[in-house]
NUKE-401222 format. One record per residue (C-alpha): residue number from 0; residue in three letters; z, y, x. Coordinates in nm, 3 decimals. Layout:
N
NUM:Ala:Z:Y:X
...
//
This chain:
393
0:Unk:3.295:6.147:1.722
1:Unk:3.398:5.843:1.576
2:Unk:3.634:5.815:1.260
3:Unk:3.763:5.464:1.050
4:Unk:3.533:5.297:0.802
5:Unk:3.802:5.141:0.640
6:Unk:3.831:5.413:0.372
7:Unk:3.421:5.480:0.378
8:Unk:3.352:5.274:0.057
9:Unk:3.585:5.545:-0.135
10:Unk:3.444:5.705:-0.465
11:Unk:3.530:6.077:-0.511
12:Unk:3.887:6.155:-0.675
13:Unk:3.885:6.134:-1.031
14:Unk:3.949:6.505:-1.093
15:Unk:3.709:6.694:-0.834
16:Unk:3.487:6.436:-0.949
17:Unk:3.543:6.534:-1.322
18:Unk:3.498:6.901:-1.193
19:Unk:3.156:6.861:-1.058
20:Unk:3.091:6.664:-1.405
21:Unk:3.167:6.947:-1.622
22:Unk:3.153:7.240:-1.410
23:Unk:2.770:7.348:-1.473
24:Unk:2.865:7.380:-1.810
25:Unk:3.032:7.623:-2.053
26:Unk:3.330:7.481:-2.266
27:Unk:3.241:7.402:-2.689
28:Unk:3.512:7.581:-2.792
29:Unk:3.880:7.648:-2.720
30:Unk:3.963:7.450:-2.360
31:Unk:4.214:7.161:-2.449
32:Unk:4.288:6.991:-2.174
33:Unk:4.379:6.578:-2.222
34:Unk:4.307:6.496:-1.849
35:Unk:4.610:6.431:-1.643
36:Unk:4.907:6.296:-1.704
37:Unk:5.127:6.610:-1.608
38:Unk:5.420:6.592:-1.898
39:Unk:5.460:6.930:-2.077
40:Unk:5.811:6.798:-2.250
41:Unk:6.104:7.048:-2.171
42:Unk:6.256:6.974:-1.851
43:Unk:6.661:6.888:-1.909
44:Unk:6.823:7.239:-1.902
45:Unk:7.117:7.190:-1.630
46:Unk:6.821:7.131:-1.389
47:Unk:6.803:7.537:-1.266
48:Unk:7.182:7.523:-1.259
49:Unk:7.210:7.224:-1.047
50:Unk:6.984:7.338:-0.782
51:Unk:7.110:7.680:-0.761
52:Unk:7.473:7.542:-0.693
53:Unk:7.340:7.333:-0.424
54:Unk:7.070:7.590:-0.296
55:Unk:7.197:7.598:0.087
56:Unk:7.148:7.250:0.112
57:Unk:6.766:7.324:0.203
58:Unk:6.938:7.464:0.510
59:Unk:6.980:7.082:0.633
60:Unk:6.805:6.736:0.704
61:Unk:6.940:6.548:0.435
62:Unk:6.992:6.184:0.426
63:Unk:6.654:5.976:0.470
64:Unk:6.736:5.702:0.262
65:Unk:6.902:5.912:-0.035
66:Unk:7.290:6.091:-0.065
67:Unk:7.553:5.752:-0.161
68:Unk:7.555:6.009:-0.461
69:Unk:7.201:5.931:-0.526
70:Unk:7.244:5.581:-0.466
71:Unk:7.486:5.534:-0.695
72:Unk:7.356:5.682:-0.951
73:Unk:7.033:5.518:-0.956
74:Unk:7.208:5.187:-0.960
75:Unk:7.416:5.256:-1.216
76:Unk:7.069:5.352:-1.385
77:Unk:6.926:4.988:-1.314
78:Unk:7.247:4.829:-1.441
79:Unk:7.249:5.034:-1.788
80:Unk:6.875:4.998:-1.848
81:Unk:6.812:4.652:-1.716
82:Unk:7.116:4.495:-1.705
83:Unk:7.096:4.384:-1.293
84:Unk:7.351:4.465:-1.037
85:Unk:7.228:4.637:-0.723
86:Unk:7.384:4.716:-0.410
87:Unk:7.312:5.116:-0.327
88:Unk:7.369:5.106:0.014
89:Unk:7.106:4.811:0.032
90:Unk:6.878:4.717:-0.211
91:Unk:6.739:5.095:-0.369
92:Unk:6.590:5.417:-0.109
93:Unk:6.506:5.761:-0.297
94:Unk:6.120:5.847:-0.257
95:Unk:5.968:6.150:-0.286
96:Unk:5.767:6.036:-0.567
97:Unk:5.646:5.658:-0.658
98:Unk:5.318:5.719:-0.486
99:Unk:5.457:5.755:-0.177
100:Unk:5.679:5.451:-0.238
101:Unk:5.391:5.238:-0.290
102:Unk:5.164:5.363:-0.021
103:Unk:5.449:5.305:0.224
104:Unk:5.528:5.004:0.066
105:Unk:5.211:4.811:0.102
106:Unk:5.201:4.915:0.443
107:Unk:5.584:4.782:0.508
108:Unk:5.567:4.439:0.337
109:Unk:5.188:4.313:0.407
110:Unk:5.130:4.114:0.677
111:Unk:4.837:4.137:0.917
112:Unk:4.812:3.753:0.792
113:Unk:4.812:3.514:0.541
114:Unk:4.737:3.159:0.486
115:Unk:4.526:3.195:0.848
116:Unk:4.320:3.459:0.711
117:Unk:4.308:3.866:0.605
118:Unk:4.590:3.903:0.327
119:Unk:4.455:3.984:0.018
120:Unk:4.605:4.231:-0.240
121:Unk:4.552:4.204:-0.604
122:Unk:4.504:4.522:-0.811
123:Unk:4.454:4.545:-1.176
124:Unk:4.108:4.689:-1.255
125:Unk:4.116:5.017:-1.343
126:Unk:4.394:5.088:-1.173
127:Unk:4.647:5.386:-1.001
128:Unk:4.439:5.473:-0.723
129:Unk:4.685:5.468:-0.475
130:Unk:4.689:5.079:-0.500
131:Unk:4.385:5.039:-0.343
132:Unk:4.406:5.289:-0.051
133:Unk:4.752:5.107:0.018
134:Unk:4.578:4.822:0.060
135:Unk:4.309:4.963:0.242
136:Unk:4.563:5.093:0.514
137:Unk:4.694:4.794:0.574
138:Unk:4.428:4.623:0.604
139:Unk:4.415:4.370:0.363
140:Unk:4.128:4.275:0.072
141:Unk:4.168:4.387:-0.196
142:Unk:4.069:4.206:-0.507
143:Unk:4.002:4.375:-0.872
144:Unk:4.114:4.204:-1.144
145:Unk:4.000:4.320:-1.454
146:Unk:4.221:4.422:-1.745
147:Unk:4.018:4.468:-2.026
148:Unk:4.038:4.394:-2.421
149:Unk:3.994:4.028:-2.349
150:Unk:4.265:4.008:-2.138
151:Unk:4.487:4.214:-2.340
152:Unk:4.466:4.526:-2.112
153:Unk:4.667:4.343:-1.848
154:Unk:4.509:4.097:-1.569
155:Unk:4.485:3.740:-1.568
156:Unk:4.684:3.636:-1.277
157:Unk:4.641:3.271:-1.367
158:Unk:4.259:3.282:-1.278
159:Unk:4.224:3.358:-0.998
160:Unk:4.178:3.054:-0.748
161:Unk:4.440:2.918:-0.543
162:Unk:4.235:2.973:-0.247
163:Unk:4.231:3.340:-0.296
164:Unk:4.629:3.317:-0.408
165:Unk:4.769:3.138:-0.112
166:Unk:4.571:3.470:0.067
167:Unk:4.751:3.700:-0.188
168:Unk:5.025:3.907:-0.003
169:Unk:5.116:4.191:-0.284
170:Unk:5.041:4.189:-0.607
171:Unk:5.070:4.513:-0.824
172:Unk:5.128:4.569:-1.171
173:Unk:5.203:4.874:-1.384
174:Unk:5.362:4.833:-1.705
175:Unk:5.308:5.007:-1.931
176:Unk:4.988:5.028:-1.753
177:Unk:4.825:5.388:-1.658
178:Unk:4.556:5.412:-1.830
179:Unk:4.572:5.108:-2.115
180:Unk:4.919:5.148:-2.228
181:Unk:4.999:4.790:-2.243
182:Unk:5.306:4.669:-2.170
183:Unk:5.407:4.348:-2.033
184:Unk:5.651:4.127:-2.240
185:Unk:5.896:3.853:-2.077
186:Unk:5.667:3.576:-2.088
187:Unk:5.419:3.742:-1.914
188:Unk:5.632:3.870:-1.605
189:Unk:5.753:3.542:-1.584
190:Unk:5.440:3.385:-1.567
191:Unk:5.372:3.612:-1.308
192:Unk:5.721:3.539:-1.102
193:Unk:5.644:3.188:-1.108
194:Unk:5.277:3.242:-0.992
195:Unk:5.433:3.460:-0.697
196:Unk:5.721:3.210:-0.618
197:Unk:5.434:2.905:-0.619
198:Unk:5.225:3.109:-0.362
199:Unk:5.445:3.341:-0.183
200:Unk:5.349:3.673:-0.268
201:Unk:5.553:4.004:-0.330
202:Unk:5.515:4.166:-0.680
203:Unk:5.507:4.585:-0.703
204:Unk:5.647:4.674:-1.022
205:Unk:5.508:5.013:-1.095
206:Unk:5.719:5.083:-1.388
207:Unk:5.711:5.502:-1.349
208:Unk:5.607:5.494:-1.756
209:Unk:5.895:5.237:-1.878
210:Unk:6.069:5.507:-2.063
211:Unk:5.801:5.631:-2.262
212:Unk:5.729:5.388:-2.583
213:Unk:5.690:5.292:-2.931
214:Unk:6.000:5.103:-3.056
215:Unk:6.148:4.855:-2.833
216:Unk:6.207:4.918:-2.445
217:Unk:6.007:4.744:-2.213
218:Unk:6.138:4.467:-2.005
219:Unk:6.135:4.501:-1.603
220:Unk:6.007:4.306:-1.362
221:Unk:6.364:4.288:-1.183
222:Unk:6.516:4.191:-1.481
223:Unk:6.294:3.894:-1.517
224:Unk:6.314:3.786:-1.200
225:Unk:6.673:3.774:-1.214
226:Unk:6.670:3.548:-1.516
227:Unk:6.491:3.334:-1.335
228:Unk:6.687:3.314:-1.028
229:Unk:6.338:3.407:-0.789
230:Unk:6.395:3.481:-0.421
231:Unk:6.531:3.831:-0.407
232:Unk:6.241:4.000:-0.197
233:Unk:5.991:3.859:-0.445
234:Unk:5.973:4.217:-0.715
235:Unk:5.972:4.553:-0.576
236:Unk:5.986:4.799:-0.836
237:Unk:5.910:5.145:-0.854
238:Unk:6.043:5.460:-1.073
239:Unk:6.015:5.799:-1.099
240:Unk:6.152:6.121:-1.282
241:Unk:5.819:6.279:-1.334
242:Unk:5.729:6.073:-1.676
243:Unk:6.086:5.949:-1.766
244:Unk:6.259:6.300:-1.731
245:Unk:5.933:6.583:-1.706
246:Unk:5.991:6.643:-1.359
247:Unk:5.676:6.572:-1.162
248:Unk:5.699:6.867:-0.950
249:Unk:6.048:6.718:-0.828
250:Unk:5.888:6.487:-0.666
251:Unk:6.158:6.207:-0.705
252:Unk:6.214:5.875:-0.750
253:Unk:6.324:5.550:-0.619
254:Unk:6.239:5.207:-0.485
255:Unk:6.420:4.904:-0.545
256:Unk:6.438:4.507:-0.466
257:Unk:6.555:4.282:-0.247
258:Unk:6.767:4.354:0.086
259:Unk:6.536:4.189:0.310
260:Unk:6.246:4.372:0.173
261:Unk:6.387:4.700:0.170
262:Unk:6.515:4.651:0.513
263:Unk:6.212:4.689:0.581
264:Unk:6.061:5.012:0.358
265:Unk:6.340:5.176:0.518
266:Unk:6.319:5.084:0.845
267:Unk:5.896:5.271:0.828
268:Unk:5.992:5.574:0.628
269:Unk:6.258:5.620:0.888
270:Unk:5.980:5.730:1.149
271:Unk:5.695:5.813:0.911
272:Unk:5.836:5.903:0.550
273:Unk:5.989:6.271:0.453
274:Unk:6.324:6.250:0.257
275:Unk:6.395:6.426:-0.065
276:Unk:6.498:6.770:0.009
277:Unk:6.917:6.754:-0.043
278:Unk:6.950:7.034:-0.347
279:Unk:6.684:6.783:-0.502
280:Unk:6.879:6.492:-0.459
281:Unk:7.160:6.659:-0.651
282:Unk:6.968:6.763:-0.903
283:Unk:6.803:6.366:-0.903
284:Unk:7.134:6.236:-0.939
285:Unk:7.214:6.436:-1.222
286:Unk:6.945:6.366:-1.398
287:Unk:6.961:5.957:-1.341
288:Unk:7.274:5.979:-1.565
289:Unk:7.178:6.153:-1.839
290:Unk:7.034:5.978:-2.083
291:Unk:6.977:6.247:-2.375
292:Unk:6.715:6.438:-2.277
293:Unk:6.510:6.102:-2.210
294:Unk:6.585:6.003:-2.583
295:Unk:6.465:6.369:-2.698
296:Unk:6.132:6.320:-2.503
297:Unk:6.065:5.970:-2.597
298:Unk:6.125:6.069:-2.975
299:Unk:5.876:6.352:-2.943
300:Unk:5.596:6.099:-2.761
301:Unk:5.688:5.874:-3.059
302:Unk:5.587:6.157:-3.293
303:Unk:5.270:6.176:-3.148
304:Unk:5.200:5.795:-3.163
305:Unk:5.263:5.825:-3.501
306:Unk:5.035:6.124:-3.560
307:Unk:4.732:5.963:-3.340
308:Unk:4.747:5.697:-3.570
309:Unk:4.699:5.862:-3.888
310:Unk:4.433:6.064:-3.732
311:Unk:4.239:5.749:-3.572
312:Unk:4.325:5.518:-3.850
313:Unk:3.997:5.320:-3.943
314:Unk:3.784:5.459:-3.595
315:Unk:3.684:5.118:-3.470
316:Unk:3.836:4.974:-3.139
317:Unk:4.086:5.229:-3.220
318:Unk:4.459:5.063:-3.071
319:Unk:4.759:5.291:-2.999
320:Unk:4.939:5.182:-2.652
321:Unk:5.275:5.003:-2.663
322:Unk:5.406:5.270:-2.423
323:Unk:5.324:5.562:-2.194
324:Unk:5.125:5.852:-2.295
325:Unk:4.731:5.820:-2.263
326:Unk:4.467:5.655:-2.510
327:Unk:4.230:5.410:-2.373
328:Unk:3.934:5.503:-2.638
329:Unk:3.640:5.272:-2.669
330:Unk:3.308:5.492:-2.606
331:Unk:2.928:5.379:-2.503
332:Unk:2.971:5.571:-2.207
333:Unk:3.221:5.706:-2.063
334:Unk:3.022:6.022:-1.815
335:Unk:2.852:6.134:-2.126
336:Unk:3.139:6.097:-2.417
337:Unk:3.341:6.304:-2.158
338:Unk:3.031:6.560:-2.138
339:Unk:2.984:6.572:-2.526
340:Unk:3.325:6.645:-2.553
341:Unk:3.325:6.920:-2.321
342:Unk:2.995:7.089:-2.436
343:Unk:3.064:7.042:-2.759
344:Unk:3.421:7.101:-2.834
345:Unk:3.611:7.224:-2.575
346:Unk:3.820:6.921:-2.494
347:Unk:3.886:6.768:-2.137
348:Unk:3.935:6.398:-2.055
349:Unk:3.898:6.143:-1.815
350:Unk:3.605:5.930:-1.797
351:Unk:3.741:5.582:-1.759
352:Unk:3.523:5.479:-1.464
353:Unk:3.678:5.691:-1.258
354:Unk:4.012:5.472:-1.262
355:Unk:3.783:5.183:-1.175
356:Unk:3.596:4.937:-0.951
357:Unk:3.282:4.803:-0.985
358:Unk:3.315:4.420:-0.936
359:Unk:3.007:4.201:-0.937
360:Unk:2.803:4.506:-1.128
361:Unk:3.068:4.570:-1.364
362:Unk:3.307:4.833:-1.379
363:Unk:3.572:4.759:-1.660
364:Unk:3.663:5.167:-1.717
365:Unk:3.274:5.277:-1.770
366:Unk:3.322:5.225:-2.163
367:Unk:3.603:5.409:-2.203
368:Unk:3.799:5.754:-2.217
369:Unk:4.122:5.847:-2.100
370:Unk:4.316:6.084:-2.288
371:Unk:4.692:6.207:-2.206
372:Unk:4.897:6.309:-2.497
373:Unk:5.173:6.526:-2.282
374:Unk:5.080:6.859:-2.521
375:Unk:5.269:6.944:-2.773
376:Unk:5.224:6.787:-3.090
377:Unk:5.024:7.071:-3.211
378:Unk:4.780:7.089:-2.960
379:Unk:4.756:6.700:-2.977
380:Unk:4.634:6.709:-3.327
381:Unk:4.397:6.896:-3.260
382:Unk:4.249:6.783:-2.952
383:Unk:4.228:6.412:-3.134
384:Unk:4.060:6.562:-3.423
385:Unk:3.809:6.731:-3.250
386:Unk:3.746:6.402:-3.047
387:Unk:3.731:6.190:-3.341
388:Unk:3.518:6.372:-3.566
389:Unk:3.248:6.450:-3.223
390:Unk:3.279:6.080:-3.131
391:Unk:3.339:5.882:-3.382
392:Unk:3.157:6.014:-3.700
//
């Protein structure tokens, strides 16, 4: 029997991977685990009430594309946060989570060819997995470009040679970027815009972490491009409830860009995609227009910021991210810090080589830990504690 070899060259999912890592031996101590990023933050309360009024609405198909309800009310979301008009009706679709968004994405907008040869898609290194296996699907190249401490934790668009950009069909981005943290500023998207515009490529905007940060909100991609007056298929971005509002067991969010572009999402999730259940897109568009429970969250993420910084404060390499909710820590390796940990103290996280590539014998994650700080504070202080005084003293 024959099956594709497109997806052959796949490592192992991070987490059975980190399973068969740890699983021959017994925990150090008292299991705190700093592995995923699954938010522990109180849902907002009016959730269980807004899905029990709506409750018979699992009794129907509902809408593909999302309720005008929905619609609405993530555009007026865009508009209050960003400051850009969008048309509900044609320029934003409901998703049942970002990752299908992007997945279904990649395959929508990239072309079986570019620049008279395979398209190429460019994916920071380490990177959301999901990128890659987009990418993979549709089958275009993709290139790793690595976002490391030289680069300031983002990738350098601006080397990489115009050969390989004219191929470039999609380029993705997360900011603030899963697992670094760091956020891209204005000049930066811009640069980017301008790099797309030059070459004619689209730009995913994976922005599910925007709402989680230090002081001062991150810019979007949309927003930028708008300034700038770029064609209005060139940014798709991507959000989600599951960071912003603790709800990744919803499974919603949203896509939005350009007309033309998501014309065309659309028109594929129409015959392959599954639309939000309809009591969920009630409860979605509820929770799009509240904005208080998002300011309660962010102030208790800020907390811990605060907290990890004090308890890190002199550990060399040591930088806090500009927004989300993991540490990038600097270790020798990343397989055996994650071990020590384990054997040692109890504590669970994420070798960073497992959110990585290896490109030309070099795989930018490998000296480095991933660490999610979606506990409560409590259990956050200790978990950093325990990982600072076994790795770093």
């Amino acid at each position: 029997m024959a099956f594709p070899q497109r997806f052959s060259n796949l490592p192992e999912y991070a987490f059975p991977r980190l399973r068969g890592l740890l699983g021959a031996y017994p925990a150090g101590g008292p299991v705190i685990d700093m592995t995923i990023g699954e938010p522990k933050h109180a849902m907002p309360d009016f959730v269980g009430a807004v899905l029990a009024e709506h409750i018979k609405g699992f009794g129907v198909y509902p809408p593909n594309d999302g309720t005008p309800e929905l619609l609405a009310a993530m555009a007026a979301w865009v508009g209050r946060r960003y400051g850009v008009a969008l048309d509900p009706a044609r320029q934003i679709m409901a998703l049942n989570g970002s990752r299908e968004g992007l997945f279904g994405a990649t395959l929508a907008l990239c072309p079986e060819e570019k620049a008279g040869g395979r398209p190429v898609v460019l994916i920071p290194n380490p990177f959301y997995q999901v990128y890659a296996v987009g990418a993979l699907s549709a089958g275009a190249e993709p290139v790793f470009l690595p976002a490391t401490a030289e680069t300031g934790f983002l990738p350098d668009f601006g080397a990489v040679p115009d050969a390989v950009l004219d191929r470039v069909a999609i380029a993705f981005l997360c900011s603030p970027s899963n697992p670094q943290g760091a956020v891209a500023g204005r000049a930066y998207w811009a640069g980017l815009i301008a790099l797309a515009e030059k070459h004619d490529f689209l730009i995913f905007a994976d922005e599910c972490y925007g709402e989680v940060y230090r002081d001062t909100p991150p810019v979007g991609a949309l927003q930028v491009a708008a300034e700038m007056g770029a064609h209005p298929d060139r940014v798709v971005s991507f959000f989600s409830l599951s960071k912003r509002s603790n709800l990744p067991g919803l499974r919603s969010g949203f896509v939005a860009g350009g007309a033309g572009a998501l014309a065309r999402i659309k028109q594929l999730r129409a015959y392959a995609g599954a639309p939000l259940p309809l009591p969920v897109q009630r409860v979605s568009e509820r929770v799009w227009a509240d904005e208080a429970h998002v300011e309660a969250s962010r102030a208790l993420y800020q907390e811990k910021f605060a907290l990890v910084d004090r308890i890190m404060a002199g550990v060399p390499g040591y930088a806090g991210p500009g927004g989300g909710f993991f540490l990038w820590l600097p270790v020798e390796n990343d397989e055996a810090a994650a071990l020590r940990l384990w054997r040692e103290t109890g504590v669970r996280v994420l070798p960073g080589g497992y959110l990585g590539r290896e490109v030309g014998g070099i795989n930018p994650g490998q000296t480095y830990i991933r660490v999610a700080l979606v506990a409560p504070g409590e259990e956050v202080q200790r978990g950093i504690t325990l990982i600072r005084d076994c790795l770093y003293r």
